[in-house]
Backbone as CSV, one residue per row, in Angstrom:
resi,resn,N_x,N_y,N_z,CA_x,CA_y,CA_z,C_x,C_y,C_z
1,UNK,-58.531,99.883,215.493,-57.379,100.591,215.956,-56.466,100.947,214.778
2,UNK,-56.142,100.166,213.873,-55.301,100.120,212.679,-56.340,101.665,211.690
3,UNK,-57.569,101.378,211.919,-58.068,103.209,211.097,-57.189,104.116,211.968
4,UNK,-57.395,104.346,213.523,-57.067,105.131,214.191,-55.502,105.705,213.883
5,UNK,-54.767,104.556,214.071,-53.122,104.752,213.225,-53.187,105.079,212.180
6,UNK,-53.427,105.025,210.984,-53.598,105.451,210.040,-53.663,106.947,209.897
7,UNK,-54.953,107.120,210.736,-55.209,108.795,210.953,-53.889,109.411,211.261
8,UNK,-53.252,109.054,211.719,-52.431,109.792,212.873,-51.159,109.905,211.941
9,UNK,-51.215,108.731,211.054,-49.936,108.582,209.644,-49.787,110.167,209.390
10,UNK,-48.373,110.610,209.654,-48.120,111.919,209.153,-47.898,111.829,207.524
11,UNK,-48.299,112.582,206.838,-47.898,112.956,205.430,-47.254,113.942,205.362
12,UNK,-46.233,114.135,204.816,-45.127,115.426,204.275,-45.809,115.703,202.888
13,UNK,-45.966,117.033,202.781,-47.121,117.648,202.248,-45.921,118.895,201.251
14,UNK,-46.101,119.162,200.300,-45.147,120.062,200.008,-46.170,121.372,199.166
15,UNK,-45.574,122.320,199.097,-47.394,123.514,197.995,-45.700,124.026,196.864
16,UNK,-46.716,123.794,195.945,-45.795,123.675,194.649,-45.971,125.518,194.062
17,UNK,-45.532,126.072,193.516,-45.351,127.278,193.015,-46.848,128.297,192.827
18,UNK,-47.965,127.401,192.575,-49.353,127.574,192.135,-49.935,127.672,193.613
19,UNK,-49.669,127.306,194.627,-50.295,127.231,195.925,-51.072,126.168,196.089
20,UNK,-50.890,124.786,195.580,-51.668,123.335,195.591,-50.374,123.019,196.245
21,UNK,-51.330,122.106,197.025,-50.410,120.881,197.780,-50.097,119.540,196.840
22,UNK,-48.736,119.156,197.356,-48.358,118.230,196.381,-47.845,116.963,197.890
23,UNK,-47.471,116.141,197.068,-47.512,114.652,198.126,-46.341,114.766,197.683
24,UNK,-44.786,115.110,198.925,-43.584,114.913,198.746,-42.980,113.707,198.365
25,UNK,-41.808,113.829,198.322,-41.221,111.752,197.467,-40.932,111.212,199.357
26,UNK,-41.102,112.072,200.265,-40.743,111.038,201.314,-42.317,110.891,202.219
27,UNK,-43.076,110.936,201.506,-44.871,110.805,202.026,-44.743,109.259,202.711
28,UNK,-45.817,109.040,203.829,-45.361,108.229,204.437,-47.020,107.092,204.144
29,UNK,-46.724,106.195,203.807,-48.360,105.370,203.273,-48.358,104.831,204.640
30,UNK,-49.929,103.919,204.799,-50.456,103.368,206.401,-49.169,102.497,206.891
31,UNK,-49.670,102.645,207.906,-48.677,102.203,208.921,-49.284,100.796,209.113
32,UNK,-48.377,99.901,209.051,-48.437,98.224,209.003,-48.896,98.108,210.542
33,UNK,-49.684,98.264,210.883,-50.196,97.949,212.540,-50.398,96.569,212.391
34,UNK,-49.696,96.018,213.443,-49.314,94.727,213.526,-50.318,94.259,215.225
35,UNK,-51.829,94.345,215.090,-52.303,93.705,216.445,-52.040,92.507,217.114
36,UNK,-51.898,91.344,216.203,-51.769,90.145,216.121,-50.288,89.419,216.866
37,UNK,-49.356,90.538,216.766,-48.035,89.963,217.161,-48.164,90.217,218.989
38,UNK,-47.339,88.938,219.178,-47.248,89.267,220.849,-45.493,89.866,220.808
39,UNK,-45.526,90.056,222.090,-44.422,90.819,222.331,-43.327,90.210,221.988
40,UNK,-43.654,88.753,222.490,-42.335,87.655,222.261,-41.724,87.737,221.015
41,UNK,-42.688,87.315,220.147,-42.730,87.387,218.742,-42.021,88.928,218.161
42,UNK,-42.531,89.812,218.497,-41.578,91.320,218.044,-40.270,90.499,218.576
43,UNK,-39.925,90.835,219.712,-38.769,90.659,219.798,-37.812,89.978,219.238
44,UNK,-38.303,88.237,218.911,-38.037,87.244,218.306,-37.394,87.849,216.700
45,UNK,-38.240,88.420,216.235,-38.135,89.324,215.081,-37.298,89.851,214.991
46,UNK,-36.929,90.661,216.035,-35.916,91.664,216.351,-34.410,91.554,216.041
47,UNK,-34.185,89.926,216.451,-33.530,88.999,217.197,-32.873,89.483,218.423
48,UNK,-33.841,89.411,219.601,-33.572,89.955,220.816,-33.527,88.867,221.401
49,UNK,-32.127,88.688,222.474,-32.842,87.581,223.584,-33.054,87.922,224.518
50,UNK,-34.921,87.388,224.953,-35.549,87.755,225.954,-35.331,87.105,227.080
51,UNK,-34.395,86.450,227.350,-33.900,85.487,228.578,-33.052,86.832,229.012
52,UNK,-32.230,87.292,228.863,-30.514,87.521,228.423,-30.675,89.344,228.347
53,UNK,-32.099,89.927,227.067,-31.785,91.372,227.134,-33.150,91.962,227.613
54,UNK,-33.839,91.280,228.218,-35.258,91.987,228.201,-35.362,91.910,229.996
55,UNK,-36.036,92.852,230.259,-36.812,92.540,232.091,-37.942,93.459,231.838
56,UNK,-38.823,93.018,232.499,-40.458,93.760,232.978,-39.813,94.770,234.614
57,UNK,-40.473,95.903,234.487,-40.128,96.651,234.998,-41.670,97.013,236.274
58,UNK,-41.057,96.083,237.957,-42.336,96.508,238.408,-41.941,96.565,240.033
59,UNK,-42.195,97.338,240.516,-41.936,97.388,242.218,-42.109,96.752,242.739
60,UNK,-43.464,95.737,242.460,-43.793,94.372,243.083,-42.782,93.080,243.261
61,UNK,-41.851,93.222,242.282,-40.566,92.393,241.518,-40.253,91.578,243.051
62,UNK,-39.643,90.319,242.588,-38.618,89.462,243.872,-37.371,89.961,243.518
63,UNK,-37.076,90.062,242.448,-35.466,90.522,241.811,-35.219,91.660,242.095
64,UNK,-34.269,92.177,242.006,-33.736,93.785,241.714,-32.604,93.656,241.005
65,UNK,-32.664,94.186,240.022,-31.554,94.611,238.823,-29.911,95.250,240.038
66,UNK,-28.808,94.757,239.075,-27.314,95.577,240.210,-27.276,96.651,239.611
67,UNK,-27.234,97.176,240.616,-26.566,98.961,240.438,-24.917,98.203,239.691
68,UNK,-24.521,97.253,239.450,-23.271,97.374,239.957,-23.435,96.867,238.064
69,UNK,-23.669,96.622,237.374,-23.842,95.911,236.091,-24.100,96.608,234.962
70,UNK,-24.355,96.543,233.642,-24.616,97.439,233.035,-26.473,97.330,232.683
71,UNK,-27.009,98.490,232.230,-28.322,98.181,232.389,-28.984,97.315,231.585
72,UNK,-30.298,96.905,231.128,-30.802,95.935,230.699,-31.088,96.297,229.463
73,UNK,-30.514,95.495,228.368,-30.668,96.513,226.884,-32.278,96.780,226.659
74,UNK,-33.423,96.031,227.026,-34.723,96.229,226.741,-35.286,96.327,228.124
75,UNK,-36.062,97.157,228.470,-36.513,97.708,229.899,-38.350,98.154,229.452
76,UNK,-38.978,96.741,229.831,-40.774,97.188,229.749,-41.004,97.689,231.035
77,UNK,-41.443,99.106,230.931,-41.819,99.681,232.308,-43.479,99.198,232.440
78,UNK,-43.586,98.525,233.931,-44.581,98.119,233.966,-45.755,99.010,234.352
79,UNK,-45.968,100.109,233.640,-46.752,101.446,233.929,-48.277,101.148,233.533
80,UNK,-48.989,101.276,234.896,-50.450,101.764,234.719,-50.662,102.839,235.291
81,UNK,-51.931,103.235,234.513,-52.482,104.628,234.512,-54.077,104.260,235.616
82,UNK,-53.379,104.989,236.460,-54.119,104.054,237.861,-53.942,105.539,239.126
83,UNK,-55.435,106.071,239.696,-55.281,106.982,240.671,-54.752,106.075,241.888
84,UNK,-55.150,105.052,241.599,-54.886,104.203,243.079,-53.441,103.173,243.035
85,UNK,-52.847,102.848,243.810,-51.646,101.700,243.969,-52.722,100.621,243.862
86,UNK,-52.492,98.960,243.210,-52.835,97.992,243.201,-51.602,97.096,243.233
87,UNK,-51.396,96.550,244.653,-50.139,95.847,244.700,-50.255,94.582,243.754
88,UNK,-48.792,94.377,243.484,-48.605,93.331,242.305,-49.315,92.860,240.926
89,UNK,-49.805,93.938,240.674,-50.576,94.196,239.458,-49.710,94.096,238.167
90,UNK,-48.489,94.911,238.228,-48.019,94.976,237.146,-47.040,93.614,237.277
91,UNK,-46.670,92.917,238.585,-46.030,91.764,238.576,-46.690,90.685,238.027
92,UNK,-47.849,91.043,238.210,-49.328,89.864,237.385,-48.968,90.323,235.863
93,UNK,-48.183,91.033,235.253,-48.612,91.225,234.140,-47.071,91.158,233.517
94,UNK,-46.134,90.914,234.421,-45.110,90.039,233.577,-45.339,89.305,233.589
95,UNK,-45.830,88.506,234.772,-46.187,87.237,234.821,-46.993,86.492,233.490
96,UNK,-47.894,87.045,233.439,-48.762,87.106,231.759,-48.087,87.130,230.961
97,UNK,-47.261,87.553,230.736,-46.254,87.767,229.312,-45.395,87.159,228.917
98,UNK,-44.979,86.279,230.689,-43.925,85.405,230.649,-41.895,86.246,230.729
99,UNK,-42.355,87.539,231.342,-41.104,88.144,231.094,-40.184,88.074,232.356
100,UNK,-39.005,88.269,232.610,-38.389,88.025,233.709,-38.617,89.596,234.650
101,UNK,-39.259,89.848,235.568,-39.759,90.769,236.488,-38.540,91.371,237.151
102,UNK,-38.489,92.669,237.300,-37.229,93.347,238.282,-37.627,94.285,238.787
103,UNK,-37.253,94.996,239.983,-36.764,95.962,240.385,-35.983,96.734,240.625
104,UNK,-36.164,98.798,239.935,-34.803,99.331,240.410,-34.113,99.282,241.968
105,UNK,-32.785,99.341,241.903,-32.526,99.526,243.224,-32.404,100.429,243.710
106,UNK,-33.222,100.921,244.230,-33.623,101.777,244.785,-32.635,102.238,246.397
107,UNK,-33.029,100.613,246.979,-32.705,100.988,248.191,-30.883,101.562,248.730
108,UNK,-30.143,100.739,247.175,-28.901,101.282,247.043,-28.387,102.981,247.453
109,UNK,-29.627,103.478,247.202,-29.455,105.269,247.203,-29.268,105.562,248.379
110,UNK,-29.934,104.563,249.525,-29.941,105.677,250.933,-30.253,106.886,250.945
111,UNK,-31.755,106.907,250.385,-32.406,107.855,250.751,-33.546,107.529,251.552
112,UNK,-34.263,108.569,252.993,-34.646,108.539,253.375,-36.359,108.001,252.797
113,UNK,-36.691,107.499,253.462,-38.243,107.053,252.748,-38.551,106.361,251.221
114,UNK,-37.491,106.425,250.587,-37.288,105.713,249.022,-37.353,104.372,249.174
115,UNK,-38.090,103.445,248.965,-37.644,102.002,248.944,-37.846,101.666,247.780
116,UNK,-37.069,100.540,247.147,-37.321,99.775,245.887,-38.872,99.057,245.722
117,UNK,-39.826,98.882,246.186,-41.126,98.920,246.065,-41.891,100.399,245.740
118,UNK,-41.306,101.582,245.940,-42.026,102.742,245.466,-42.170,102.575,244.279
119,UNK,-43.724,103.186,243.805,-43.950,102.914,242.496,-43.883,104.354,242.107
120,UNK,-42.726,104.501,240.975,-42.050,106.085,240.496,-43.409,106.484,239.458
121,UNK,-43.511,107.707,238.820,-43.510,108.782,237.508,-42.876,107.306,236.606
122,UNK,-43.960,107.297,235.609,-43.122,106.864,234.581,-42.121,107.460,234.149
123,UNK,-42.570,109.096,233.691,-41.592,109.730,233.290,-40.189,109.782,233.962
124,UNK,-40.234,109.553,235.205,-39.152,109.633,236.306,-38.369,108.269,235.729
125,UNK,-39.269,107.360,235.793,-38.209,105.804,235.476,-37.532,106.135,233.908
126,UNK,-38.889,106.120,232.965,-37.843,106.539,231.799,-36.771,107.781,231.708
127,UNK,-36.598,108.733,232.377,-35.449,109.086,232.679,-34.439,108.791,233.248
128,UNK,-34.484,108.124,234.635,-33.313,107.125,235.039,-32.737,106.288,234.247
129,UNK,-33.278,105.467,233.772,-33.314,104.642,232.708,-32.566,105.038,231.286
130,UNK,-32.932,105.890,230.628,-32.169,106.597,229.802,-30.566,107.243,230.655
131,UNK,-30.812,107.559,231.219,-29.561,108.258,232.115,-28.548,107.012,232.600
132,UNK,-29.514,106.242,233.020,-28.206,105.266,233.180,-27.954,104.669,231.621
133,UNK,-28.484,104.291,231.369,-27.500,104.067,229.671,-26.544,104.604,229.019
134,UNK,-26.996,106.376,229.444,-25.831,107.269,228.731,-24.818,107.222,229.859
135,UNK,-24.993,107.208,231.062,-23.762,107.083,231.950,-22.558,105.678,231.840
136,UNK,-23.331,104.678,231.417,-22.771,103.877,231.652,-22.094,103.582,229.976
137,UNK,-22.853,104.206,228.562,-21.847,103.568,227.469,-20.660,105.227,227.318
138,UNK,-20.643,106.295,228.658,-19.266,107.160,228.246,-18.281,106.866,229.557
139,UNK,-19.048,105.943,230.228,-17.758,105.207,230.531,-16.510,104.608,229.820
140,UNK,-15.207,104.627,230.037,-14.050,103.913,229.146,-14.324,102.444,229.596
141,UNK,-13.708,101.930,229.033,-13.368,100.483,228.835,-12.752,99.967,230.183
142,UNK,-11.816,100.660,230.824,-11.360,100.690,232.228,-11.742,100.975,233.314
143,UNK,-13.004,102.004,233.179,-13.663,102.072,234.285,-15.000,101.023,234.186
144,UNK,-15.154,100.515,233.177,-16.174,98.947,233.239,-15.682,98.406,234.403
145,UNK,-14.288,98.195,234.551,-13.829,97.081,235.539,-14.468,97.232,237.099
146,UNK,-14.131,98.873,237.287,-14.600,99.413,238.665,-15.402,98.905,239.077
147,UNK,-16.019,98.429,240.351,-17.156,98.550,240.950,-17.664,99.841,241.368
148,UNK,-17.331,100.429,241.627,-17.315,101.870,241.847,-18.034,102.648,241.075
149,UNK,-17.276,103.030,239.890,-17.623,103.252,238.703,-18.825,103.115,238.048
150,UNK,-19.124,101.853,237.800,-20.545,100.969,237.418,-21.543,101.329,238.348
151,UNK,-21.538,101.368,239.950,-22.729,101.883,240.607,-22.546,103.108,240.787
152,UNK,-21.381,104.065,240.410,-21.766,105.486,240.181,-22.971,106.375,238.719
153,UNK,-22.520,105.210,237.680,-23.694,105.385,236.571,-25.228,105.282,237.387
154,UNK,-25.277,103.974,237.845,-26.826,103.818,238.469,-27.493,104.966,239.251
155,UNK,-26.380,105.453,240.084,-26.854,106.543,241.342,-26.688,108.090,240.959
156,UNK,-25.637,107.960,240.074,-26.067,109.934,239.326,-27.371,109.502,238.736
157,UNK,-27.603,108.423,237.500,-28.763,108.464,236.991,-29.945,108.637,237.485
158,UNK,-30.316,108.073,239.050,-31.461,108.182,239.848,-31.440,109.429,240.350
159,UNK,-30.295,110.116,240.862,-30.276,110.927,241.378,-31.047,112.741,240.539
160,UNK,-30.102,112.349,239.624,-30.900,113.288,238.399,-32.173,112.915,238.203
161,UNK,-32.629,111.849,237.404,-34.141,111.194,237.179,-34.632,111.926,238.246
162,UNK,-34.850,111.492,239.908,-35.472,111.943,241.302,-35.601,113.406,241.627
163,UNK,-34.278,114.259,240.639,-34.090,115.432,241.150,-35.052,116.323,239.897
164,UNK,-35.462,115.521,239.276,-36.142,115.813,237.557,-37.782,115.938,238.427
165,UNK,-37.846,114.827,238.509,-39.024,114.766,239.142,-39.854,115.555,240.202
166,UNK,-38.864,115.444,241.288,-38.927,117.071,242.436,-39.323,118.405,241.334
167,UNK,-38.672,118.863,240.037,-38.765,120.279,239.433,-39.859,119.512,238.869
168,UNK,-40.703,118.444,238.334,-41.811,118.450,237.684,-42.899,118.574,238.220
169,UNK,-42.590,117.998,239.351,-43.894,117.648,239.972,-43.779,117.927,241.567
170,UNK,-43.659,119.351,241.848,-43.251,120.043,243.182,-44.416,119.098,244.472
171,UNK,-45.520,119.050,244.113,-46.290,118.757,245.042,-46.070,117.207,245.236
172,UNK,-45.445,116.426,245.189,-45.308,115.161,245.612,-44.742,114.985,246.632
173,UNK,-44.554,113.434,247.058,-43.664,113.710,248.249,-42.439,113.677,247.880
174,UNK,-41.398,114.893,248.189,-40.019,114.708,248.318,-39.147,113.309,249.020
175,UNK,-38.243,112.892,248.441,-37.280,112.263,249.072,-36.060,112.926,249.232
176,UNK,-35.657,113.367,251.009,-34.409,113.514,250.515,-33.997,113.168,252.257
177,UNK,-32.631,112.429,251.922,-32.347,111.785,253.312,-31.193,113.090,254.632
């Protein structure tokens, strides 16, 4: 796998006056592919705490993350590439990792047919996801306090993410209550 990365190592390439290529001063040498490290360990590295900033991201989840809180600084979406649903699959695989398991809340939205067990578009989650982050750090300092406030970040963010998703992917099933 570490050849494969390698390949993929972009080089910044520059053609000097003569029409030869020259190896720019910001050329990029192999990429340190690190197989060996577990996740814990990155993080550890990082200095992340995985009690405190990390959740596994899976519909199967007992938990559900608050709309009402700010979001989770590290968010593993528990995404397989799967034609079929396999319930609690990806909950088997926090479980494996040892990570604390969640679910979005979904059911907060009151939308028709949406439940917090639907398993989204990755792309859909990593957009919510991103969206609530940016909603929630141009919040002021004063509207932190709100309850209001705080689950209005969560629910524009889904709402957009969901409404992203509808323009990507017309043929799915719609949610709308």
């Amino acid at each position: 796998m570490q050849n494969r990365m390698n390949e993929l190592t972009v080089h910044a390439v520059s053609v000097s006056v003569d029409g030869e290529e020259t190896a720019s001063d910001n050329e990029i040498d192999d990429i340190e592919f690190q197989s060996n490290i577990t996740i814990h360990k990155f993080l550890e590295n990082e200095g992340i705490d995985i009690e405190n900033e990390v959740v596994y991201l899976s519909p199967d989840a007992h938990d559900t993350l608050s709309s009402t809180s700010p979001p989770p600084r590290i968010v593993i979406i528990g995404m397989l590439i799967d034609r079929k649903i396999t319930t609690n699959r990806s909950l088997g695989q926090a479980k494996t990792l040892m990570l604390k398991a969640v679910k979005l809340p979904l059911d907060e939205l009151n939308v028709q047919e949406l439940i917090s067990e639907e398993p989204l578009n990755v792309d859909t989650v990593m957009e919510l996801i991103q969206r609530w982050h940016w909603n929630f750090s141009k919040m002021s300092e004063e509207q932190h306090e709100y309850y209001v406030e705080r689950k209005k970040a969560f629910i524009d963010a889904a709402a957009w993410a969901m409404k992203s998703q509808r323009d990507r992917h017309p043929n799915r099933t719609i949610h709308l209550s």
